[in-house]
SEPAZA-153115 format. One record per residue (C-alpha): residue in one letter; chain; x, y, z. Coordinates in steps of 0.5 Angstrom, whole numbers, plus 500, padded with zeros to 3 digits. Layout:
REM residues N
<residuo=A	cadena=A	xx=X	yy=Y	zz=Z>
...
REM end
This chain:
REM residues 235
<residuo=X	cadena=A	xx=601	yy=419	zz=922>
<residuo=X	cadena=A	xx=600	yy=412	zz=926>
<residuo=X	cadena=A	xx=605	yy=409	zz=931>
<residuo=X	cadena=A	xx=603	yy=401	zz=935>
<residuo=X	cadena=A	xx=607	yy=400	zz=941>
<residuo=X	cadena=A	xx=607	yy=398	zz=949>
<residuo=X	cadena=A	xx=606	yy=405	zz=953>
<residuo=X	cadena=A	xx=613	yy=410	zz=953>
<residuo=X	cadena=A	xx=615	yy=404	zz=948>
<residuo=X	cadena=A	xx=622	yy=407	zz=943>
<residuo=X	cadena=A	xx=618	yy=407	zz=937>
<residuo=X	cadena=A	xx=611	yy=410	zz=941>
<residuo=X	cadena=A	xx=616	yy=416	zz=944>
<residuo=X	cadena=A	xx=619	yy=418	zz=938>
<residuo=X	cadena=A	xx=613	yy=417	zz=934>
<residuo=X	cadena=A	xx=610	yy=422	zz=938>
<residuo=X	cadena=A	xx=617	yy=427	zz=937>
<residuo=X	cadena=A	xx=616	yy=427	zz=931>
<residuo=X	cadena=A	xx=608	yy=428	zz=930>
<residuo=X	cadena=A	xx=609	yy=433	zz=934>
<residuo=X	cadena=A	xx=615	yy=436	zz=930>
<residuo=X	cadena=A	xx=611	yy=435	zz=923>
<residuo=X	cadena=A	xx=604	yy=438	zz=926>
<residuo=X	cadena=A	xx=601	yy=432	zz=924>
<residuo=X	cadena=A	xx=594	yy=428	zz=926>
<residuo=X	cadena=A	xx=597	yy=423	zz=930>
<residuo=X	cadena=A	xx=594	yy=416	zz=932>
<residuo=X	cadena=A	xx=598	yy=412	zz=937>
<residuo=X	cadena=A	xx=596	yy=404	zz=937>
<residuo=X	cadena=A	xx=597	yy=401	zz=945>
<residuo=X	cadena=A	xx=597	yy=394	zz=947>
<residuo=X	cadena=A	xx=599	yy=389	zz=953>
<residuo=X	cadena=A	xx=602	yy=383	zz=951>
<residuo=X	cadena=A	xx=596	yy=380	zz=953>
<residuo=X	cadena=A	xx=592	yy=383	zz=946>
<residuo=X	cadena=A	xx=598	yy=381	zz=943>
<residuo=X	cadena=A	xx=597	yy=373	zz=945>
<residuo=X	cadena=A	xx=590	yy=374	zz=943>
<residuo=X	cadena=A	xx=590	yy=375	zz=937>
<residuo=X	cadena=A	xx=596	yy=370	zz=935>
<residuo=X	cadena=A	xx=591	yy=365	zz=931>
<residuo=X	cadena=A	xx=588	yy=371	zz=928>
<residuo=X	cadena=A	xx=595	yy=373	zz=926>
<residuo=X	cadena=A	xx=597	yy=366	zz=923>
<residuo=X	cadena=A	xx=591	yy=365	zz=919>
<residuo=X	cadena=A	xx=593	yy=372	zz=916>
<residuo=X	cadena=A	xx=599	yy=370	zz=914>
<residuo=X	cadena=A	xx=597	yy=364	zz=911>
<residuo=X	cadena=A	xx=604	yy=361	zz=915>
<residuo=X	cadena=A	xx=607	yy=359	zz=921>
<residuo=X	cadena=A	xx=614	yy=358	zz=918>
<residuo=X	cadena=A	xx=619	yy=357	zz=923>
<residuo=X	cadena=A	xx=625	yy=361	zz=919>
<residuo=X	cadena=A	xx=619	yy=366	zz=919>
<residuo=X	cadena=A	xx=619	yy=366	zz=926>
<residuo=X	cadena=A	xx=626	yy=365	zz=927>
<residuo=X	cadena=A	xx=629	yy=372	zz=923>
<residuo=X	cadena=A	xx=624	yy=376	zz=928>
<residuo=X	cadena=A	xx=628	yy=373	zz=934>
<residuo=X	cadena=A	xx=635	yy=373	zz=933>
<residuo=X	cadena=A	xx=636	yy=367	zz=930>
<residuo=X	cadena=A	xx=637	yy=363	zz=936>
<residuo=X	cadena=A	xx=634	yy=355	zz=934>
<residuo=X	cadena=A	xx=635	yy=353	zz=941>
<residuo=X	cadena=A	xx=630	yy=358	zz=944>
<residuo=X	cadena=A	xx=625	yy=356	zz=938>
<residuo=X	cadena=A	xx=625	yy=350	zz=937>
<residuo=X	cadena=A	xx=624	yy=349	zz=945>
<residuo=X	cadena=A	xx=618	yy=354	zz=946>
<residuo=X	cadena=A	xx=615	yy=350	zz=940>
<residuo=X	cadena=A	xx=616	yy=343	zz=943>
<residuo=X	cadena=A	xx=612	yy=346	zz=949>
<residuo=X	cadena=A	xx=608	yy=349	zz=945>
<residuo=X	cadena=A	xx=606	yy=343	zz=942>
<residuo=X	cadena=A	xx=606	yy=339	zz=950>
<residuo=X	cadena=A	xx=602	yy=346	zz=954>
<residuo=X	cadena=A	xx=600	yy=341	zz=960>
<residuo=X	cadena=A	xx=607	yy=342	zz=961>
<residuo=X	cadena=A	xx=606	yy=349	zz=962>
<residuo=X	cadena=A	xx=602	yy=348	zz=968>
<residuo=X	cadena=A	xx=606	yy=349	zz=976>
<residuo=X	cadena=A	xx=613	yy=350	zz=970>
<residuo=X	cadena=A	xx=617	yy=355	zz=974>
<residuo=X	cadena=A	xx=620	yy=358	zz=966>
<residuo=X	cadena=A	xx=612	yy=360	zz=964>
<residuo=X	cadena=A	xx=614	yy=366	zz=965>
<residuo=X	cadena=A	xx=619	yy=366	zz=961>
<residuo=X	cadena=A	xx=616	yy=362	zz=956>
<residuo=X	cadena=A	xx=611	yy=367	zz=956>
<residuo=X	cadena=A	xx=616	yy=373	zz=953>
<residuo=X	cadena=A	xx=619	yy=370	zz=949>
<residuo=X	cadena=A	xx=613	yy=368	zz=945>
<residuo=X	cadena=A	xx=611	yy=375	zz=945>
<residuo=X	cadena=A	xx=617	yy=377	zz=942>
<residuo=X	cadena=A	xx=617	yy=372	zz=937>
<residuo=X	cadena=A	xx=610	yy=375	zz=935>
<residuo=X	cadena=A	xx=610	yy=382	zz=936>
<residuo=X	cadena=A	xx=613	yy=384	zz=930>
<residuo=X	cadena=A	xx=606	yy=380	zz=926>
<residuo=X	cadena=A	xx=601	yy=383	zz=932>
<residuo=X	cadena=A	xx=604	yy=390	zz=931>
<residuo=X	cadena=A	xx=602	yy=392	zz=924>
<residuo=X	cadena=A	xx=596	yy=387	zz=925>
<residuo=X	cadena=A	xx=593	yy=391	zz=931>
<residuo=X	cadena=A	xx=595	yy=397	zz=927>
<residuo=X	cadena=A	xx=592	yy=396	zz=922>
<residuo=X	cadena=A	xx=586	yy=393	zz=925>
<residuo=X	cadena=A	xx=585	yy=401	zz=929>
<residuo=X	cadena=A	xx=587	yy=404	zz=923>
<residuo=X	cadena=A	xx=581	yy=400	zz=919>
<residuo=X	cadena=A	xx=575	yy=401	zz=924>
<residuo=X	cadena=A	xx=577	yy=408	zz=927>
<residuo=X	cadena=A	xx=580	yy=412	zz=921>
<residuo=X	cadena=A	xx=577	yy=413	zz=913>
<residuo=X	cadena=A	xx=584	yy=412	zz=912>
<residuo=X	cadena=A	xx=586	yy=407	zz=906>
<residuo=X	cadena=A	xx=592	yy=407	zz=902>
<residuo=X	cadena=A	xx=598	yy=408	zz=908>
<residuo=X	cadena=A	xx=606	yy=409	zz=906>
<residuo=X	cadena=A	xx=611	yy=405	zz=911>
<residuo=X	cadena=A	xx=618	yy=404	zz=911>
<residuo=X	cadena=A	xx=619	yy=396	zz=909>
<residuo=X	cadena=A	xx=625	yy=395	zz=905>
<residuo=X	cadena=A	xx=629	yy=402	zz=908>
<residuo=X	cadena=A	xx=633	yy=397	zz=912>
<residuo=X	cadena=A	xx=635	yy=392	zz=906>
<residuo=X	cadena=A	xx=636	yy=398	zz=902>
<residuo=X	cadena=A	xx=640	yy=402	zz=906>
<residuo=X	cadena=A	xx=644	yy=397	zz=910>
<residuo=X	cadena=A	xx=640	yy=399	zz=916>
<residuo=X	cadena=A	xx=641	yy=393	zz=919>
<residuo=X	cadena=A	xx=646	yy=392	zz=926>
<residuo=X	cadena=A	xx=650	yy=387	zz=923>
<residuo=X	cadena=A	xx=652	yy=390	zz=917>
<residuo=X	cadena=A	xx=658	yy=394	zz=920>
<residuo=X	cadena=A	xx=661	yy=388	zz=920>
<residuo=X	cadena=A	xx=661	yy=387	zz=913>
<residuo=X	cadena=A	xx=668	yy=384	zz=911>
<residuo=X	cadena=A	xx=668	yy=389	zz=905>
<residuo=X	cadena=A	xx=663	yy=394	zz=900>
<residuo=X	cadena=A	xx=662	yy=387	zz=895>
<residuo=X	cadena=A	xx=660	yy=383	zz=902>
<residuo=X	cadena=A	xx=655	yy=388	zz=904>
<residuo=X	cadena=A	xx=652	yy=390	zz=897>
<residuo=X	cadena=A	xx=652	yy=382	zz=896>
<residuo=X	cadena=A	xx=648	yy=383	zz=903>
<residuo=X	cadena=A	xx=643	yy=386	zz=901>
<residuo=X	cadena=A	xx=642	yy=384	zz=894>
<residuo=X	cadena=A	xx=640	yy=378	zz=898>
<residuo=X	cadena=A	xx=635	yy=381	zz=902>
<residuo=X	cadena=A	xx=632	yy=384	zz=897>
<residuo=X	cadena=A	xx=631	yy=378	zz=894>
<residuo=X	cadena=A	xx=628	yy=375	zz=900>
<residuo=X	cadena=A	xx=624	yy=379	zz=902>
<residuo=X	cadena=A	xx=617	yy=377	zz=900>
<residuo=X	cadena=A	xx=618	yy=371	zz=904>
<residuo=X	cadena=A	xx=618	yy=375	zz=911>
<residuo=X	cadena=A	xx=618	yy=383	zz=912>
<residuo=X	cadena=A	xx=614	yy=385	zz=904>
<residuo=X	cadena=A	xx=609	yy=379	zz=907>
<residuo=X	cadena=A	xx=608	yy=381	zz=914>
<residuo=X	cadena=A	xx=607	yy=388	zz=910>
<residuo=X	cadena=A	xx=602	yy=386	zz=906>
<residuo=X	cadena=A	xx=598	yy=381	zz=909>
<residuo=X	cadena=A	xx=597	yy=385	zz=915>
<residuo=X	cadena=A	xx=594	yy=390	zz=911>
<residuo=X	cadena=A	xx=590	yy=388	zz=906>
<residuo=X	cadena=A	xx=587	yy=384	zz=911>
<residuo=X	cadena=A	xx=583	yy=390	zz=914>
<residuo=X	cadena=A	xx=582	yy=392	zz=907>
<residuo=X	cadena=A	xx=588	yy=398	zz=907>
<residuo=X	cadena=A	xx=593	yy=399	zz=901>
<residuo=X	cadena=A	xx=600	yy=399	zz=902>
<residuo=X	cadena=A	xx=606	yy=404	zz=899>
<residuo=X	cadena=A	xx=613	yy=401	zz=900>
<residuo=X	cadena=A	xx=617	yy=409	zz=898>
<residuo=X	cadena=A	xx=624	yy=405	zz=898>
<residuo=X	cadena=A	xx=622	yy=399	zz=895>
<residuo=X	cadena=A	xx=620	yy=403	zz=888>
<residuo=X	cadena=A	xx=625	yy=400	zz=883>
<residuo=X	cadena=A	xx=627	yy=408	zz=880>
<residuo=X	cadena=A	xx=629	yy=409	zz=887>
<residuo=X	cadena=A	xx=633	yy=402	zz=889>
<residuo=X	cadena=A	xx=637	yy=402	zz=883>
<residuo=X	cadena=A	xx=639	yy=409	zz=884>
<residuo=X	cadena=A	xx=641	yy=408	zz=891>
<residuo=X	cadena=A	xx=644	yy=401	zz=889>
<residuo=X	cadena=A	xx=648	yy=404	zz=884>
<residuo=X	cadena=A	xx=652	yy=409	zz=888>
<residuo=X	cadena=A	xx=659	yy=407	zz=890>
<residuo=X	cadena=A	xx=659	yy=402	zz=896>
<residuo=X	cadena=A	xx=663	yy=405	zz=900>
<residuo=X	cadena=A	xx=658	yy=410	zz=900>
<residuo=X	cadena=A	xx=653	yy=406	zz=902>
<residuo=X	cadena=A	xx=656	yy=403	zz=908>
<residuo=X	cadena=A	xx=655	yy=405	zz=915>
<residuo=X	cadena=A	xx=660	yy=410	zz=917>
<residuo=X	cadena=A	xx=662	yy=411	zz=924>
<residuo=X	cadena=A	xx=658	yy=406	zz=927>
<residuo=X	cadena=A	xx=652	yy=408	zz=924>
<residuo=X	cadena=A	xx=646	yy=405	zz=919>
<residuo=X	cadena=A	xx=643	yy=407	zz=914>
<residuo=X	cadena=A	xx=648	yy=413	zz=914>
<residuo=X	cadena=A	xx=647	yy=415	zz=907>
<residuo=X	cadena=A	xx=640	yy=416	zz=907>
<residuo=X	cadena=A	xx=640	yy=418	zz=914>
<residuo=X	cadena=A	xx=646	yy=424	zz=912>
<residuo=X	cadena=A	xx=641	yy=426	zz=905>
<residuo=X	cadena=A	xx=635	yy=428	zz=910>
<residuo=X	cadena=A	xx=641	yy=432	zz=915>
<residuo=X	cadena=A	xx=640	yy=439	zz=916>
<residuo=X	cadena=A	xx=633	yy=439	zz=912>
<residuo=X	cadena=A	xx=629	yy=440	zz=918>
<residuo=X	cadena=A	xx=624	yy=434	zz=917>
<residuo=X	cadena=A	xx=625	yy=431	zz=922>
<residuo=X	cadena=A	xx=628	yy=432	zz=929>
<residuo=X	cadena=A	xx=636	yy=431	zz=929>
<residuo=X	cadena=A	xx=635	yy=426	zz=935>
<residuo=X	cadena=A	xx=630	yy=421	zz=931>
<residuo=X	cadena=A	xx=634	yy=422	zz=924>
<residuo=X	cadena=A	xx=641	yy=419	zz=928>
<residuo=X	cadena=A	xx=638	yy=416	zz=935>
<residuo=X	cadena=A	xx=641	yy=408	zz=934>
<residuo=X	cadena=A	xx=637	yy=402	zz=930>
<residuo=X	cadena=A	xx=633	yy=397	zz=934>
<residuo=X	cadena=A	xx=629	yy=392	zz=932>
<residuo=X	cadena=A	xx=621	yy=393	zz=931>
<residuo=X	cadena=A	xx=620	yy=388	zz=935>
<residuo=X	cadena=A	xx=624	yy=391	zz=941>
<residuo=X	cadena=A	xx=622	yy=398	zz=939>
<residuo=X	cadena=A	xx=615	yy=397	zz=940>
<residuo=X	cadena=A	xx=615	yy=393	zz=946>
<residuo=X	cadena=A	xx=617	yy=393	zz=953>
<residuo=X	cadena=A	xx=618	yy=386	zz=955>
<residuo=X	cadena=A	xx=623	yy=386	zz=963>
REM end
């Protein structure tokens, strides 16, 4: 198993918890936010785009921050003696961290492992309804709406990042939750089902795994963040 992050990051904590917990040979990738910006035009050339929709999902939707980094990015002599540099300087990590983690993963995995062909958990989220703001959802049809349109989309960002990340270091990727046998089947339950029950995403699939014992109780309901929150520390 492998997990990317800042040092004591969420993801790189539970990551260990349950390497730990299933017995595995577990590799865990460290970065600064200095390795993150080194490696950005390496990212970009990768993903064949610096699409700015791209870039905004990973990061809140906020158009004003966005456009405005862009602008200095565009204008760097500006940066010099700027009292907002640090500023600047964390949010374009976290623009970027969600592109860089898997990069830099990948990057470990191919140079230091004879591992090829990887399973990841693109498509649980989109599928399940995994994400915050589907608790928000108007109805069952607004959700399964929702994530019918994420499907769709899907290549366009998160499947993207995936693939090119990956096969960029010669690795092979399996997607587990975006096989068709299984998304037609879960997409096929009632959706009420399907929706986050007490505030809790994923909760269907969270519940099939429930008393099982694959995997510690307190990673299998801890709250959903986003990847690039939960791989990074960033104050």
């Amino acid at each position: 198993t492998f997990s990317v992050g800042m040092a004591d990051s969420p993801d790189i904590l539970a990551a260990r918890q349950v390497a730990k917990h299933i017995g595995s040979e577990h590799h865990e990738v460290l970065f600064t936010a200095e390795d993150v910006l080194s490696v950005l035009d390496k990212v970009i050339h990768t993903l064949e785009t610096a699409d700015i929709t791209t870039i905004r999902a990973s990061c809140g939707n906020n158009k004003k921050i966005i456009n405005f980094c862009i602008n200095i990015a565009d204008t760097p002599h500006l940066l010099i003696a700027n009292p907002i540099k640090p500023i600047i300087h964390k949010i374009v990590v976290c623009l970027k961290l969600i592109f860089t983690g898997m990069y830099l993963v990948s990057q470990y995995i191919s140079q230091n492992t004879d591992t090829v062909v990887l399973c990841s958990g693109e498509g649980a989220d989109e599928v399940a309804q995994g994400y915050i703001y589907f608790r928000d959802a108007p109805t069952p049809d607004h959700a399964h709406n929702e994530s019918l349109r994420l499907l769709g989309d899907i290549y366009m960002y998160d499947g993207l990042r995936a693939d090119r990340t990956t096969a960029a270091h010669g690795l092979e990727l399996r997607v587990p939750f975006l096989d068709l046998r299984f998304t037609q089947y879960f997409l096929s339950l009632p959706k009420t089902m399907r929706q986050p029950q007490n505030k809790i995403e994923k909760h269907l699939l969270r519940s099939a795994f429930d008393g099982t014992g694959l995997l510690p109780n307190e990673v299998l309901w801890r709250h959903k963040e986003a990847f690039r929150y939960n791989i990074s520390i960033i104050t």
